[in-house]
C-alpha positions in Angstrom: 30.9 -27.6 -71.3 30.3 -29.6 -68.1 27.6 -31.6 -67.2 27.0 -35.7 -67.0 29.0 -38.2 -69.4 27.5 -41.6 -69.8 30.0 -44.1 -71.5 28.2 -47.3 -72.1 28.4 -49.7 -75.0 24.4 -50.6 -75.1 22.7 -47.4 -76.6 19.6 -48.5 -75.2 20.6 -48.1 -71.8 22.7 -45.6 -72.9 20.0 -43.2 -74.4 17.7 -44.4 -71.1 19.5 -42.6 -69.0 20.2 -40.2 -70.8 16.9 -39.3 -70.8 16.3 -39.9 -66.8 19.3 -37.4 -66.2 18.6 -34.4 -68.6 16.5 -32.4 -65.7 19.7 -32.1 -64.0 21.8 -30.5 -66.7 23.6 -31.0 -70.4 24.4 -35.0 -70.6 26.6 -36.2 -73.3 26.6 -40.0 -74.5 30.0 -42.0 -75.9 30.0 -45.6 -76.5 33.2 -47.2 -77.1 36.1 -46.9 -74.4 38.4 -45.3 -77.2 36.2 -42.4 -77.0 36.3 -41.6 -73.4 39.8 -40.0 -73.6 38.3 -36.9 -76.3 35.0 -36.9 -74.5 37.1 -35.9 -71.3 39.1 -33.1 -73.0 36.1 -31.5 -74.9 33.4 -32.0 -71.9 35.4 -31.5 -68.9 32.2 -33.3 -67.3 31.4 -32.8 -63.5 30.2 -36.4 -63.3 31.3 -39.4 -65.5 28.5 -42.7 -64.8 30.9 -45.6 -66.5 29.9 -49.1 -67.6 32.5 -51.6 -66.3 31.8 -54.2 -69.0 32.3 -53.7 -72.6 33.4 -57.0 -74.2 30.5 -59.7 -74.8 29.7 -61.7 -72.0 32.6 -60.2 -69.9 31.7 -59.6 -66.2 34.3 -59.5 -64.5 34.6 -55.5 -64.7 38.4 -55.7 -65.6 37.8 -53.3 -68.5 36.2 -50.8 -66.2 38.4 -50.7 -63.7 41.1 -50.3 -66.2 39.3 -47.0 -67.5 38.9 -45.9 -63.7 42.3 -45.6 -62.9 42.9 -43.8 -66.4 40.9 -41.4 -65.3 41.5 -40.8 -61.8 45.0 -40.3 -63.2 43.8 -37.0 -64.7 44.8 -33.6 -63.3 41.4 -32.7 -62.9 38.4 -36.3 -62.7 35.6 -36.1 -62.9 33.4 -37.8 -60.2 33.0 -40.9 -61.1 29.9 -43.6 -61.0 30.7 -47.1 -62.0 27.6 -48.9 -63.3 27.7 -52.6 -63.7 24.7 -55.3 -64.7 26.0 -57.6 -62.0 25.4 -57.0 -58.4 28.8 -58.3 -56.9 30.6 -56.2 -53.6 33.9 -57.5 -54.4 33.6 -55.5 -57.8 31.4 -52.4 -56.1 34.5 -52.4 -53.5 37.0 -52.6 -56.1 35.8 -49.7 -58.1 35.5 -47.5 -54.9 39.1 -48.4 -53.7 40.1 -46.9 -57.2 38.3 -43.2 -57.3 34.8 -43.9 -57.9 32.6 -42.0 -55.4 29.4 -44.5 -56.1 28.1 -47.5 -58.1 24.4 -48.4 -59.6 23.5 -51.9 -60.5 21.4 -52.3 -63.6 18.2 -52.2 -64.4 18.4 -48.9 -61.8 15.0 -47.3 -61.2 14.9 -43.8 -62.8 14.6 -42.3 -59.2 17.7 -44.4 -58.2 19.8 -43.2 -60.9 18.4 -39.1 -60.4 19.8 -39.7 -56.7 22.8 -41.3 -57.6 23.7 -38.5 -60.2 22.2 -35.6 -58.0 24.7 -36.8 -55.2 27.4 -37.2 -57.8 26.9 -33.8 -58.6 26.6 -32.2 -55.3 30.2 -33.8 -54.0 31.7 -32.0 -57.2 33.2 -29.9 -54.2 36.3 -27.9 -53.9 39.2 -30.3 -53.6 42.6 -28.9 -53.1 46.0 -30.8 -54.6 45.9 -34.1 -52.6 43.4 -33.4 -51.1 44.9 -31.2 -48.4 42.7 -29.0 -46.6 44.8 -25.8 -47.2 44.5 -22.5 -44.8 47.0 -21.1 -42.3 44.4 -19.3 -39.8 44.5 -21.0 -36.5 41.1 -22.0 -36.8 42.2 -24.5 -40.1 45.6 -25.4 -38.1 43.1 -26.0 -35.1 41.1 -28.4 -37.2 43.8 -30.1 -38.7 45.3 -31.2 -35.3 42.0 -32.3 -34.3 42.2 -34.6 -37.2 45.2 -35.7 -36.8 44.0 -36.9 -33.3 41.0 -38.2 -34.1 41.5 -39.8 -37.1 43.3 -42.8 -35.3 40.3 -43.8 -33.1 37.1 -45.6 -33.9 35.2 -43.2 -32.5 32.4 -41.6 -34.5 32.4 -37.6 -36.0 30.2 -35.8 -36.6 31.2 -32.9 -38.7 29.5 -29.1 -38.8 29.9 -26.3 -41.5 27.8 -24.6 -44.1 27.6 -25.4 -47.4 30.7 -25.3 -49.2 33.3 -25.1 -46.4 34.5 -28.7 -47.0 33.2 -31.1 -44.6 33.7 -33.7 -47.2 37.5 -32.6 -47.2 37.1 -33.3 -43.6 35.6 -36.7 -43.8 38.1 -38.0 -46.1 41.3 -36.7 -44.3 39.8 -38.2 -41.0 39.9 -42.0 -43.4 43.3 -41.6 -44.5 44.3 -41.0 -40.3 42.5 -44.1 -40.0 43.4 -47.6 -39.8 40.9 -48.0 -42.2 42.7 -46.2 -44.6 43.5 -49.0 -47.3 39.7 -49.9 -47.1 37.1 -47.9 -48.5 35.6 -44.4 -48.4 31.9 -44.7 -49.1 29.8 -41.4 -49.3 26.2 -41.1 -49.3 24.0 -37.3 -49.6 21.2 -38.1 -47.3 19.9 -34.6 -48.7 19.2 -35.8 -52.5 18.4 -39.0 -51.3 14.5 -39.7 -51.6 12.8 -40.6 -48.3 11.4 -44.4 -49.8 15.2 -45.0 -51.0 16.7 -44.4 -47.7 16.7 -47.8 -46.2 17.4 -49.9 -49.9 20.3 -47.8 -50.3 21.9 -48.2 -46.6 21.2 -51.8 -45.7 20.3 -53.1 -49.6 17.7 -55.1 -50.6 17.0 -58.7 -51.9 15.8 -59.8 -55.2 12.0 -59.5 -55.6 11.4 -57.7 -52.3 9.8 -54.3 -53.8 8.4 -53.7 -57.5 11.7 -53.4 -60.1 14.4 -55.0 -57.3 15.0 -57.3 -60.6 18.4 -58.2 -58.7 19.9 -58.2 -55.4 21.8 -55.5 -54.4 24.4 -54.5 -51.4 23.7 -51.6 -48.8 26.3 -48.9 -48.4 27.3 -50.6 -44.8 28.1 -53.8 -47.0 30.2 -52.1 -49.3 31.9 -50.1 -46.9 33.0 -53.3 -45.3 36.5 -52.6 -43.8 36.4 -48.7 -44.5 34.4 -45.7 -43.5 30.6 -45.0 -44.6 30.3 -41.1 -44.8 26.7 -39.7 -44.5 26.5 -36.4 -45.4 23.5 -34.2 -45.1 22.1 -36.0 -42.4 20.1 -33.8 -40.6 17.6 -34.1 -43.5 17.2 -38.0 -42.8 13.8 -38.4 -41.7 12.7 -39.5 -38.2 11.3 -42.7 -38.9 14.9 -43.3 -40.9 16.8 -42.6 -38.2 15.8 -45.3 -36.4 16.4 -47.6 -38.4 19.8 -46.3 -38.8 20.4 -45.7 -34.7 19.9 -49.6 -34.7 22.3 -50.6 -37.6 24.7 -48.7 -35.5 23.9 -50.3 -32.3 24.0 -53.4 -33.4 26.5 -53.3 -35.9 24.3 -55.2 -38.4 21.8 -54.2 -40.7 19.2 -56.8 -42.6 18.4 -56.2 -46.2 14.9 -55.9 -47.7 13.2 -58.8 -48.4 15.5 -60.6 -46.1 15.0 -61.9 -42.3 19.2 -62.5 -41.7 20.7 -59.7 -40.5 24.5 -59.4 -42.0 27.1 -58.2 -39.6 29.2 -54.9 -40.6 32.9 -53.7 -39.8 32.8 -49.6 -40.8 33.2 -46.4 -39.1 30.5 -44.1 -39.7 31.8 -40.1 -40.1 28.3 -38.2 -40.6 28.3 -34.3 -41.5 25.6 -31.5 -41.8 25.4 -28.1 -42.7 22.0 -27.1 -39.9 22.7 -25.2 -36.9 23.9 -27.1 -33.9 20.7 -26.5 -32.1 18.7 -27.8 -34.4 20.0 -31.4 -33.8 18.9 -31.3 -30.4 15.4 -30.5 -31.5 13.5 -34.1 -30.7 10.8 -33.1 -33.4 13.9 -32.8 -36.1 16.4 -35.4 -34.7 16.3 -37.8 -32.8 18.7 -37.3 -29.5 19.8 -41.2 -28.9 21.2 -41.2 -32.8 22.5 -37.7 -32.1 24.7 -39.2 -29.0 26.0 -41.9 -30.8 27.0 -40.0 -33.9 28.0 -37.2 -31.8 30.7 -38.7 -29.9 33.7 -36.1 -31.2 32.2 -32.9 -32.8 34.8 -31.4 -35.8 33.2 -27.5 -36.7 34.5 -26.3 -39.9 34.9 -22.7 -40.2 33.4 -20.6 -42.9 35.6 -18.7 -45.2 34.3 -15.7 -43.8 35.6 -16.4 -40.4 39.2 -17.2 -41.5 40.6 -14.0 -42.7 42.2 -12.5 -45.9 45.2 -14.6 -45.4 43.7 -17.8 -46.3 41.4 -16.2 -49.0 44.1 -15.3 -51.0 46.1 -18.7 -50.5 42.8 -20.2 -52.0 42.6 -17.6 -54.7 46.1 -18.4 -55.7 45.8 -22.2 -55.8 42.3 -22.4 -57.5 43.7 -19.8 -60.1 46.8 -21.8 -60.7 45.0 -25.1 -61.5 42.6 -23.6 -63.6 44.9 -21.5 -65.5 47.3 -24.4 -66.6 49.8 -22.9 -68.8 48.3 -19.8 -69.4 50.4 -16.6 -67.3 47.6 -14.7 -65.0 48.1 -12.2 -62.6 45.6 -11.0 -59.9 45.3 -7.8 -59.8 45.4 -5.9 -56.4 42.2 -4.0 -56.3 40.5 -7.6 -57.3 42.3 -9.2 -54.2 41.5 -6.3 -52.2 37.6 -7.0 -53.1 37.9 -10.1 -53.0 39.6 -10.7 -49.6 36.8 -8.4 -48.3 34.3 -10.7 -49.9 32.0 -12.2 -47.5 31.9 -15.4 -49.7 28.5 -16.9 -49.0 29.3 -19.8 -50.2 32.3 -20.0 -48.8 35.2 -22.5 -50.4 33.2 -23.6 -53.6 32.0 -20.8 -54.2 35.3 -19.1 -54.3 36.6 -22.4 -56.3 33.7 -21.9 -58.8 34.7 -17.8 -59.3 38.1 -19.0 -59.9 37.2 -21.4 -62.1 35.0 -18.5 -64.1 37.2 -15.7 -64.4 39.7 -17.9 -66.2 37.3 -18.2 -68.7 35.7 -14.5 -68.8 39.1 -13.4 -68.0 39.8 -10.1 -71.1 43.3 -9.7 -70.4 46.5 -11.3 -68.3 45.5 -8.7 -65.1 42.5 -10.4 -63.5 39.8 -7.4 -62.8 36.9 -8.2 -59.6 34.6 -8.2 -62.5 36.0 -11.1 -64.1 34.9 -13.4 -61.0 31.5 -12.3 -61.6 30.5 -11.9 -57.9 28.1 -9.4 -56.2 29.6 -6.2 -55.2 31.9 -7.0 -52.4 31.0 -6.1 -49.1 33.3 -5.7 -46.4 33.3 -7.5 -43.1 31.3 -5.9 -40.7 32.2 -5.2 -37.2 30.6 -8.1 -34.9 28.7 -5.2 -32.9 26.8 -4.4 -36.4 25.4 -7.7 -36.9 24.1 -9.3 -39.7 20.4 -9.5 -41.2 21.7 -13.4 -42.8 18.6 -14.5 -43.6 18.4 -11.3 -45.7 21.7 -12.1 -47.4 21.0 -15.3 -48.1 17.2 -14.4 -49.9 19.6 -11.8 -52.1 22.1 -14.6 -52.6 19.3 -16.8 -53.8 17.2 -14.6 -56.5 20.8 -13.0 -57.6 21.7 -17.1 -58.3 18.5 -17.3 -60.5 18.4 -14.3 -62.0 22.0 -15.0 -63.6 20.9 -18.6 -64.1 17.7 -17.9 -66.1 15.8 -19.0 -63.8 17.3 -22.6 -64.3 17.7 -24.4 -61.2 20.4 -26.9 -61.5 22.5 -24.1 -62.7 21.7 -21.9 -59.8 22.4 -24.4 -57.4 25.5 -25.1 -58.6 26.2 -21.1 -58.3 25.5 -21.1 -54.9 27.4 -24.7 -54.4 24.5 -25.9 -52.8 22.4 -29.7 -53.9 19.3 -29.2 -56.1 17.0 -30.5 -52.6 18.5 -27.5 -50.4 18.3 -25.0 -53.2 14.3 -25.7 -52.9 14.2 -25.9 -49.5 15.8 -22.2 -49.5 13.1 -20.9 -52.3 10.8 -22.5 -49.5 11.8 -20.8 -46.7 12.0 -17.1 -48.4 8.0 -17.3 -50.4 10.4 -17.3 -53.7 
């Protein structure tokens, strides 16, 4: 079963956010460190929120980063969310240098914590061994070499793809090129991020400076300090946001709420959105002076569909290989047939997430196109023929809900898409 695991040693705040988090899926509760290790191998959980304190009066985290790197050593983490009572960056850093993709001081707002675990969620993207972003089609050996050169520099990306092709893949092989590369890699969803959060959550906030800020607590520039701050989803930041962020990175400081000192920051800021190219350069939807400076090298990420069966079935192999473990599986060729000519909507997790299914559903050792559980496969078109995509992506929608019950967490994670985009698409189409 997947879901959320909370491992915390109070049950009040335990069963708290428990309750805050159940909208977005099954949550499981363990207490003790002793039982993380079980909880991992029963669960298989998408996202693990862990306390980083579990001895009285210790605060020094040493117990939680201990459990950290335990689990970052597993063949297949979950994404992790360290949760700590004290407010300190050094320990926030810490915890992101070893795996964890986030961290939430306590007491958290509910609306705070729903964020934190919707974004959690949403980055449980597809991740090749190492991290590697795998495809031989010259558009991925085009991209590759355009990270390799750019990952040196200082110089802002900003990086364009649909939905599931991997722009966080992208965003964390441009920090390793880096000289930043020993620092920190800090991402933030701007899409599940809630417009009155926006600003605490960048540039932090001081004790006392807005009902329930019962502590101080760093921005994401702080904590980034010396590493890379990745903003994903940015093209849903609102207009009166962006300014506030255009100024941060014009003046390479950022003042907390409820403070009047601004605090100098040292991080490279890699920003990435799934909405068509024109669309940025609408002034009504983005402004064009924060476009230019995030803008200054452009990284497009291909959709599956565009890269050809080669790399389909590369992807098919290696996604069916770590899923399998030990267990002998064979593709059969129909299925590959089918599936190369997939048009794969959701293009790398999705296919990750069929994978990932068949070797459950799977009947036999000969893996049939019906144990993927996709729509009928429809071949690529000719260009001439065009596409009808708003169409396919209506169908992609109510065929995601219909096998989800109508549940919506579940359906967004069928279409690999964030809970926020998966309304904003039952929006658009009157569904």
């Amino acid at each position: 079963m997947s879901g959320i695991l909370i491992l915390d040693d109070d049950p009040d705040v335990a069963l708290a956010a428990r309750l805050a988090l159940r909208k977005l899926g099954a949550v499981s509760v363990r207490h003790q460190p002793r039982e993380l290790a079980a909880a991992l191998d029963e669960m298989a959980p998408d996202v693990l929120l862990l306390d980083m304190n579990f001895a009285p009066g210790a605060s020094d985290g040493a117990a939680g980063l201990a459990l950290l790197r335990e689990v970052m050593a597993r063949r297949d983490a979950p994404t992790v969310v360290v949760m700590t009572a004290y407010a300190e960056v050094e320990l926030a850093v810490q915890a992101l240098k070893g795996g964890a993709v986030d961290f939430i001081t306590k007491p958290w707002t509910n609306e705070r914590l729903v964020a934190c675990a919707q974004a959690a969620l949403a980055r449980r993207a597809p991740a090749p061994a190492a991290g590697e972003l795998l495809g031989e089609s010259a558009a991925m050996q085009s991209l590759r070499a355009q990270i390799a050169q750019v990952g040196v520099s200082e110089a802002s990306v900003l990086i364009l793809g649909e939905n599931g092709v991997g722009k966080e893949l992208v965003a964390r092989a441009l920090h390793r090129a880096s000289r930043r590369a020993t620092g920190p890699l800090l991402a933030v969803d701007m899409g599940s991020l809630p417009e009155a959060l926006v600003e605490s959550e960048l540039f932090g906030h001081r004790r006392g400076s807005f009902t329930d800020a019962r502590e101080s607590r760093p921005g994401r520039f702080v904590a980034a300090a010396g590493g890379t701050l990745f903003l994903d989803e940015i093209g849903n930041l609102p207009l009166g946001s962006q300014a506030k962020l255009l100024a941060a990175l014009e003046r390479r400081e950022v003042t907390p709420l409820g403070s009047d000192r601004p605090v100098a920051v040292d991080v490279r800021v890699l920003a990435a959105t799934n909405a068509p190219e024109a669309e940025l350069f609408d002034p009504r939807r983005f402004r064009p002076d924060l476009l230019y400076r995030l803008n200054t090298v452009v990284l497009r990420v291909p959709p599956l569909r565009e890269r050809g069966a080669q790399d389909i079935a590369l992807l098919l192999r290696h996604y069916l290989a770590q899923f399998a473990r030990a267990r002998p599986v064979e593709l059969g060729a129909d299925a590959l047939a089918r599936l190369c000519a997939y048009r794969w909507p959701g293009n790398v997790r999705e296919l990750r997430q069929a994978c990932e299914r068949a070797m459950l559903l799977a009947r036999g050792p000969v893996l049939g196109w019906e144990d993927f559980g996709l729509t009928t496969a429809v071949p690529n078109p000719p260009a001439e023929a065009g596409l009808d995509l708003a169409q396919r992506e209506r169908e992609a929608v109510q065929q995601a809900l219909a096998q989800a019950d109508g549940n919506i967490s579940q359906a967004a994670r069928l279409l690999g898409l964030s809970r926020a985009a998966l309304y904003r698409r039952l929006d658009k189409h009157g569904l």
